[in-house]
Structure formats: C-alpha cells, structure tokens
C-alpha positions as a printed Julia matrix, in Angstrom:
418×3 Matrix{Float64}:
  84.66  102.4    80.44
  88.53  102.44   79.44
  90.41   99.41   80.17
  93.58  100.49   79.58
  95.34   99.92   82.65
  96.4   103.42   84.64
 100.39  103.32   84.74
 100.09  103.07   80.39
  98.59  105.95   80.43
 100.76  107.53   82.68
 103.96  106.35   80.76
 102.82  107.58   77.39
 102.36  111.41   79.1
 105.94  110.81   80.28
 107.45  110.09   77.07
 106.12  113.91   76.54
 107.74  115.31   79.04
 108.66  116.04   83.0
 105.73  117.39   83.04
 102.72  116.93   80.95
  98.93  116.21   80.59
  97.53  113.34   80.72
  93.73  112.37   79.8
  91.06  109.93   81.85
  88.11  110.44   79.64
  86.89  113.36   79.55
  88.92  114.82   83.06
  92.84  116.56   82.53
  95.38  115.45   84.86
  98.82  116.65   84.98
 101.6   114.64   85.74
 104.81  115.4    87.04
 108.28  113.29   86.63
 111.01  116.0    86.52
 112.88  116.39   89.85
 112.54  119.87   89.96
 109.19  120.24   89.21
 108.78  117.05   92.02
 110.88  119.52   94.47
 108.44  122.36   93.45
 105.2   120.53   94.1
 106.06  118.54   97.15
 108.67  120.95   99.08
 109.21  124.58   97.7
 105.66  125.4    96.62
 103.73  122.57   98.81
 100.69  125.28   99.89
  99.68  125.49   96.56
  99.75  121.46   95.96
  97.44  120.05   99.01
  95.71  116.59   99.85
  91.73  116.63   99.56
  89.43  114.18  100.13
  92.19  111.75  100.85
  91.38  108.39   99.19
  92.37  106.43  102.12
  89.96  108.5   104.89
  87.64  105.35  105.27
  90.45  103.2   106.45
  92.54  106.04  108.45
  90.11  108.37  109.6
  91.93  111.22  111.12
  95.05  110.01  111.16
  98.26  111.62  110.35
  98.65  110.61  106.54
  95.05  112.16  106.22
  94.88  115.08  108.63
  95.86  118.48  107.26
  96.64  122.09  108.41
  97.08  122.4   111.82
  96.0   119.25  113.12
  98.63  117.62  110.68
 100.82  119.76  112.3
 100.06  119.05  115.86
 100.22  115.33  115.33
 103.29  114.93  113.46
 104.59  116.57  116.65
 102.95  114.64  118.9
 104.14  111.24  116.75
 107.7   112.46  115.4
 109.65  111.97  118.64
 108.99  108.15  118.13
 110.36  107.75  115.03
 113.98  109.79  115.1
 116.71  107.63  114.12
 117.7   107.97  117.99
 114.33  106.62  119.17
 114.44  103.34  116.16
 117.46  102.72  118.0
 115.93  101.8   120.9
 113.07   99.66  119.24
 116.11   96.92  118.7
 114.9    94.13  120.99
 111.01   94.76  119.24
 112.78   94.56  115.53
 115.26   91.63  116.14
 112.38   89.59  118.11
 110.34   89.61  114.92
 113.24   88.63  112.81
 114.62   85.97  114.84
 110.8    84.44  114.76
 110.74   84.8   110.66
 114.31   82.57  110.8
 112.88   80.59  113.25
 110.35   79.31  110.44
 112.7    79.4   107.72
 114.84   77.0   109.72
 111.99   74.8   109.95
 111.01   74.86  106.37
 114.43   74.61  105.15
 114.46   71.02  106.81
 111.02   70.51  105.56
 111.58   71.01  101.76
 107.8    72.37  102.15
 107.15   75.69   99.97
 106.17   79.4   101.44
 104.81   82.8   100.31
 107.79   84.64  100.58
 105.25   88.17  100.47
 102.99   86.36  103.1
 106.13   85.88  105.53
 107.32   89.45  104.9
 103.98   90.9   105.26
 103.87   88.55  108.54
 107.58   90.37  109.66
 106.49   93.94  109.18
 102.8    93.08  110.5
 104.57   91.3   113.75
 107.42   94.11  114.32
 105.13   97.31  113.83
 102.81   95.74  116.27
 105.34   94.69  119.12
 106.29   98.3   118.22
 102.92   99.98  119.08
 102.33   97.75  121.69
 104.99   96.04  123.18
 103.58   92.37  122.8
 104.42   90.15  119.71
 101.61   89.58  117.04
  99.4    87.07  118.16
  97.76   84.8   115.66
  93.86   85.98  116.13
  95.22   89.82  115.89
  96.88   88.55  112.7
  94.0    86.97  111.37
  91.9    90.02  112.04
  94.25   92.63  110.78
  94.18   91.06  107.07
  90.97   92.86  106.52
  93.01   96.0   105.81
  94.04   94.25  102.49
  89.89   93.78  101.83
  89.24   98.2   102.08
  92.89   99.08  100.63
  92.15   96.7    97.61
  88.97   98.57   97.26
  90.87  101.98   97.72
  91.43  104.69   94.51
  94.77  104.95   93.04
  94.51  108.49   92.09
  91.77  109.75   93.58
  88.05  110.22   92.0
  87.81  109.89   88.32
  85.09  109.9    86.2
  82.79  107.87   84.17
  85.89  106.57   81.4
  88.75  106.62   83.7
  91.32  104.05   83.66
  91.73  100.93   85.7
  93.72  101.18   88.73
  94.97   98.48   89.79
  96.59   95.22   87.89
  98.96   95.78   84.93
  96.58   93.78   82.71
  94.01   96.29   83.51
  92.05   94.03   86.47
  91.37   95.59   89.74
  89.32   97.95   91.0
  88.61  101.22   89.32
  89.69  104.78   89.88
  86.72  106.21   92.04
  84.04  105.85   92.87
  82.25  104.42   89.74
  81.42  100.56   89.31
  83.37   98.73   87.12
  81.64   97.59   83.76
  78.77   95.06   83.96
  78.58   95.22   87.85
  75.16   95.87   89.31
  73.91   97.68   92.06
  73.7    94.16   94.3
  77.89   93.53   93.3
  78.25   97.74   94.82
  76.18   96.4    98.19
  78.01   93.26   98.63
  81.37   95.19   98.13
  79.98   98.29  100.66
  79.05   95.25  103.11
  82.41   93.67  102.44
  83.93   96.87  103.45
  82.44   97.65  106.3
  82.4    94.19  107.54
  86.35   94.72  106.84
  86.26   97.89  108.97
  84.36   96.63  112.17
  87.31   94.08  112.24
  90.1    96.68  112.68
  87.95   98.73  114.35
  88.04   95.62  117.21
  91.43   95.14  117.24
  92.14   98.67  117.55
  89.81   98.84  120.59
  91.37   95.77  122.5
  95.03   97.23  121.78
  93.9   100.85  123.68
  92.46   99.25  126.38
  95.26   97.23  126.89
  97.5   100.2   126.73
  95.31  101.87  129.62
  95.61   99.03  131.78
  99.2   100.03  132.38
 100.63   96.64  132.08
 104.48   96.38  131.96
 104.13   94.44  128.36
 101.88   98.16  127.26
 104.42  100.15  128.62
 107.09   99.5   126.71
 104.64  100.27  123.46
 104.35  103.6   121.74
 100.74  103.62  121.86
 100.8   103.69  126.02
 102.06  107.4   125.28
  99.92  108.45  123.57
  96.44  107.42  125.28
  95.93  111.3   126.04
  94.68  111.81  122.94
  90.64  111.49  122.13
  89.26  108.02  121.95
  88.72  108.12  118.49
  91.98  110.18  117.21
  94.09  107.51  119.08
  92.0   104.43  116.74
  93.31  106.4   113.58
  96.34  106.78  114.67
  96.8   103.37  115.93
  95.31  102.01  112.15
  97.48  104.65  110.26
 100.58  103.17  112.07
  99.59   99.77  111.41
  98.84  100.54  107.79
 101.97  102.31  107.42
 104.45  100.51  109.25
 103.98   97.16  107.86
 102.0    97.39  104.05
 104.97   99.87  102.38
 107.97   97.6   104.09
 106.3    94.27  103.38
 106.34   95.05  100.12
 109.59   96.6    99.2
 111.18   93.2   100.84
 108.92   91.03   98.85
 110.51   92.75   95.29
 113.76   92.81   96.93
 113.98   88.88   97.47
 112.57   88.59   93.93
 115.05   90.68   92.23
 118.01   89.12   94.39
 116.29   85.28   92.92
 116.76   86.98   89.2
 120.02   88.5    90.34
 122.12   85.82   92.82
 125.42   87.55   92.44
 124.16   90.53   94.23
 123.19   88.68   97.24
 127.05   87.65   97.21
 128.36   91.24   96.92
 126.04   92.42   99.56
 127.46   89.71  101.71
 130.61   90.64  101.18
 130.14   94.55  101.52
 128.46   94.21  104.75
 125.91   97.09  106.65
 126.48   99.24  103.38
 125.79   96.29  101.01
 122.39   95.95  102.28
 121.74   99.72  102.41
 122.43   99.63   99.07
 119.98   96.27   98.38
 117.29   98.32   99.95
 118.08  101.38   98.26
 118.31   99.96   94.58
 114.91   98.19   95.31
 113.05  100.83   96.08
 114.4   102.55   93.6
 112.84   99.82   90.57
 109.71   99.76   92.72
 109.12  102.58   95.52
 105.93  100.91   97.65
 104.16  104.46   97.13
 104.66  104.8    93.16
 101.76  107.75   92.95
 101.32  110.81   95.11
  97.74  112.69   94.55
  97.56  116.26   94.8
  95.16  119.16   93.91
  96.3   122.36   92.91
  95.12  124.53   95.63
  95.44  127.64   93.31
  96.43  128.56   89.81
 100.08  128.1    89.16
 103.23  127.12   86.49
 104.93  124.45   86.7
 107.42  123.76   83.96
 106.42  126.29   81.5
 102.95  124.96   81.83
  99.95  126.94   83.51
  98.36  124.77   86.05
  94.37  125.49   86.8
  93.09  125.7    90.22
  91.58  122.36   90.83
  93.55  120.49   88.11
  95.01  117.18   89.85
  98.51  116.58   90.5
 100.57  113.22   90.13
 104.13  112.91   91.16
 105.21  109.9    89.75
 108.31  108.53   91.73
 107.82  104.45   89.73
 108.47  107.05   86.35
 110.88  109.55   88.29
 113.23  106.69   89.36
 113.57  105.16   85.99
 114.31  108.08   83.51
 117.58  107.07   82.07
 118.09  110.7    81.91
 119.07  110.16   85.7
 120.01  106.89   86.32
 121.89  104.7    83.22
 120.57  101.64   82.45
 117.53  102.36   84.22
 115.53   99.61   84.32
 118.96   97.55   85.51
 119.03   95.97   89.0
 122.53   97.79   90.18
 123.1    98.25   93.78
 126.62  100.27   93.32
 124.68  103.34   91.77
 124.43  103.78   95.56
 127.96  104.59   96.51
 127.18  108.41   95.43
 123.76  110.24   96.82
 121.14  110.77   94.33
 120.96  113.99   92.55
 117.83  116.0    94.18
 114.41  114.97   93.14
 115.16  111.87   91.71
 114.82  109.42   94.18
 111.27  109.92   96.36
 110.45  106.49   97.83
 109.54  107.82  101.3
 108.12  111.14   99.35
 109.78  114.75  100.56
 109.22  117.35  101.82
 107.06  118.1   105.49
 104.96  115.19  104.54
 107.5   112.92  103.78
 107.24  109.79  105.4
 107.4   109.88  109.65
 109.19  106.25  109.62
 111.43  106.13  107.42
 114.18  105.5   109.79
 112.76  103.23  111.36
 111.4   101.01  108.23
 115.36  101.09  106.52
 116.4    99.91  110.22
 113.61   97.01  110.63
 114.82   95.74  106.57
 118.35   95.91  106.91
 117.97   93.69  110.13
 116.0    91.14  108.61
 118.31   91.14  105.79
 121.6    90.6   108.13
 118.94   87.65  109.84
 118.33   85.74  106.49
 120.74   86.05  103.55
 123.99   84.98  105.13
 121.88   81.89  106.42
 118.98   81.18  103.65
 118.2    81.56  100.09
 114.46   81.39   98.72
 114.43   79.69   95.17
 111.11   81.38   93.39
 108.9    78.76   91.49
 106.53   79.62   88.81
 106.07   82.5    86.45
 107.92   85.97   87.54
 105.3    88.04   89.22
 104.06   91.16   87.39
 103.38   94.3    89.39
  99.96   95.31   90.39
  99.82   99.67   90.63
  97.42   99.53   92.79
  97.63  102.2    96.28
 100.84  100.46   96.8
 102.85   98.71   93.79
 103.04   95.18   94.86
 104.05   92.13   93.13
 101.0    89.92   91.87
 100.88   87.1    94.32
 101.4    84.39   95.78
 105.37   84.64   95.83
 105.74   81.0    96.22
 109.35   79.88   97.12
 111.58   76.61   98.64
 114.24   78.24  101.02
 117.83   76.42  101.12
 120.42   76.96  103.4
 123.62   78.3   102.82
C-alpha cells in the first residue's frame, strides 16, 4: 500500500489545475479548488454532487450532517431555528459561563508556573459550552471523561471516503494514521482489525450512555433541562433524538476546538497580531478568527459523488466519479489571496471574492452553527488575550489531515499574564 500521505497527493493535482484528476491506485478522483467550480458543485449544481455512504454514519447515525433528501430537509428545519444569529444571542449566559471557567484555570495556572495543553483546554471550552448549550447544565467531569471516546471512532474515521487496496494514508502529514477505507493498514492482522472493531464499539456504547442519561434528563422537565435545546426537541423518535444529540456534540465542539487551538499557535509565532487585535477591538478578533480559518479551515475536505454525468471545468465528470472540494488548497491559491501562506488578519477588512473562502462549506448544507461557533470564539477571545498569553514550548506542531485538520498534539504551553 502507498504511503504517501493524502494532502501530497492532493497538492500535486492542484498544481494542475482548479480542477483536475487525481490518482489513489488504481481508483480516479477529481478534485476541485477553483471557486467557481466549488460554487458549481456545492450550491448551483448540488443535485448532481450528493453525500453517500457518509463516512461518519457509525458515529452520527441519522443525524443531520448524514441524513439526506427529505429527511435532511425536515431536520434542518426542525434544528435551524436554534442556531439563527438571533437565537446565539440568547445562548450568552451558556457561552460566557464556559469562558469565565477556562479563565478561571488560567488564573490559577498563571500563579502556578505549571504547563497546559492549550488544544486540551480549548477542546474542554467548546466540549463544556456546546453541552450547557444542549442541555442547560455545565459539563460535568464523568460526562467529560466519557465523551472523549468520540476522538477513539473519529480517529478511526475515512478522510475521503472508501478507497481501495493502494490508496493513500489519511491522516498524519508524515503519512501515519489510519487509512482511507476500509482496508487494513500494511502488516496489520486480522486480530489488530478485531481489537480496533472492539475498540470502536466499546467507544460507541460510551456515547451511546451519555446520550441516553442527557434525554432522560431532558424528559424529566427539570428547570436546569429546560433552558437546553435538546428539551425541544424530545418529540422526535428515541433514536433520531441520540443522533442528533451526538451530531451536535460532534459538531459543536471538535471543528471550534480546533480552529482556536491553530489560532493561539499562530498568534505564539505572530505576537504583534495579538496587539493589533487588541487594539482593533470586536472586528480585530473577527478578523483573528477569520484569517485562521482561512490557513486551516477545521473541515479541509468535502466528499462528494457525482450523482450523474456532468462538466465541470471543461472536464467531463463520470457518474460515480468522487468529488473533493478542497477548501485547505482553495484558501491558499495565491491566485486569490497574496502571500498566501502569510498569517495577515487585515486581508479581512474587504469580503472574500465568492468561492474562495469555504470554512463552514456553502451552500444548503453549509454548516447549521456557524453563528453560533464565530460567537462562542470571539467571546473566549475577548475572555483571554487582553488578560493572558500562552508561551508554546517544544517543536511547532505539524498538521494532521485527518476528518478534521488538527494540529499534532499535545499543544503544551506556560500562560503569563498581561
């Protein structure tokens, strides 16, 4: 099997063009960097680009990122009143409670001297605020413990979707990780494939509990449920409401938790922006946010099949062939944005040109809280940087494309005060 990691492939079919073929063995791929051609396969021309067999089904179920057709359709409806900008609005006591606890232990470890995981506290901040979100209690430390077995099934999750015998390695940039589908990597037996199944599913009775005591909680009508989106929505079948509950959780904390993490790390690399967002105010860290995502968007690879023979860029795409819009590629063509691969938080001032800034995707499937995952960032950031600054030890982390593009942990840091 190939062990050249998955995004080198995917940059050498860039350098051929917006849109162009790219090779796992002996399947074709196409992928797809141009803005228009993005706009084309996830807006204008999005029944002829569909999900199938969603790689994350195991973990989600049902739920909204997976469902498709008219049950998409009736959920987003069902969910999409939550998550207006209106409606984020009034989620500020749940947001600023789990900021005010993540200062609360930088305070104390500022006076300590002792080290943290900068990506384990902002994994703990998104984990903490999606929850008191959902269900109107703060995250307690045995849900906590309990929930980190979604990192055990995504880590085990395809990038791209299946791939054959030869495909490239999904996840780390040195080529480690997982692989793409469903195939074993090379050398492991059939007992490493049980343990991992067993690992898995061992993972997924987990969740599966603490999705079980947060419903029944929510039925019990308690004033602390009430106040928690999932109390309106326990109308819906017993096992619909456990994938949405998990595709919330999933959602609303792994793609946030992340973008903070690089944000913090490209701030350590690049102080004097933490001093102009200071001084800018609200817009400054709009604009923090913005120009992280941009370097790394938390969802760098969107999957799709080509429902039907089409073109796309002067290029005849087969029913069947697989689709990959590339936002990581998208947002760094220097075509678009100059000095691309620079850390520049002004290029915000003006809106992007269309298509070439996807973080939260487009389209009808674009991402249902968006509003409400720039609203729980920029209040951490107004908590923290005017009070704290992490100092990063050890080597700079490398990214890891895995589902999500994280940086490789731990993020170890000392935090000073300002």
């Amino acid at each position: 099997m190939s062990k050249t990691p998955l995004i080198d492939h995917l940059h050498a079919a860039w350098q051929r063009g917006p849109v162009s073929e790219v090779r796992f063995g002996s399947q074709r791929a196409v992928l797809v960097t141009g803005p228009a051609d993005t706009l084309r396969v996830l807006v204008q021309d999005a029944a002829s680009y569909t999900k199938q067999a969603h790689r994350a089904r195991v973990l989600l179920g049902d739920g909204l990122i997976v469902a498709t057709g008219d049950p998409w359709k009736r959920q987003r409806r069902t969910l999409q009143p939550h998550f207006t900008a209106p409606a984020v609005r009034r989620y500020a006591q749940h947001i600023n409670g789990a900021a005010q606890r993540v200062a609360r232990r930088w305070d104390a470890l500022a006076d300590t001297g002792e080290p943290t995981d900068i990506g384990q506290d902002m994994r703990f901040f998104a984990l903490d605020t999606i929850w008191r979100l959902l269900t109107g209690t703060a995250l307690d430390a045995r849900t906590e413990s309990e929930l980190a077995a979604i990192d055990t099934v995504v880590a085990a999750l395809p990038t791209t979707g299946s791939t054959p015998s030869g495909g490239p390695e999904s996840g780390d940039q040195d080529g480690g990780g997982p692989p793409v589908g469903d195939q074993t990597s090379e050398g492991q037996d059939s007992d490493g494939q049980d343990s991992g199944d067993q690992a898995q599913a061992a993972a997924l009775a987990r969740i599966d509990a603490v999705a079980a005591r947060a419903i029944a909680a929510a039925r019990e009508d308690g004033p602390a449920a009430k106040t928690g989106i999932l109390h309106s929505l326990t109308d819906l079948p017993d096992r619909l409401l456990r994938d949405e509950l998990v595709t919330l959780i999933v959602a609303g904390h792994e793609t946030t938790a992340t973008a903070l993490s690089w944000l913090h790390l490209l701030l350590d690399q690049h102080p004097q922006w933490r001093e102009w967002a200071l001084r800018e105010g609200p817009a400054g860290y709009q604009a923090l946010v913005g120009e992280a995502l941009r370097l790394y968007p938390s969802v760098w690879l969107m999957p799709r099949h080509a429902a039907v023979t089409t073109e796309l860029g002067g290029h005849t795409i087969e029913a069947g062939t697989r689709v990959l819009v590339c936002p990581y590629l998208t947002q760094r063509d220097p075509s678009w944005w100059p000095a691309a691969t620079s850390f520049d938080p002004r290029r915000f001032a003006a809106r992007p040109h269309p298509g070439t800034y996807q973080p939260f995707g487009v389209g009808a499937r674009a991402c249902l809280g968006q509003h409400f995952s720039l609203r729980e960032t920029q209040v951490l950031l107004e908590t923290l940087l005017p009070h704290f600054t992490p100092r990063f030890t050890g080597q700079r982390p490398v990214p890891v494309f895995g589902v999500t593009l994280r940086p490789r942990g731990p993020l170890t840091a000392t935090l000073h005060r300002r």
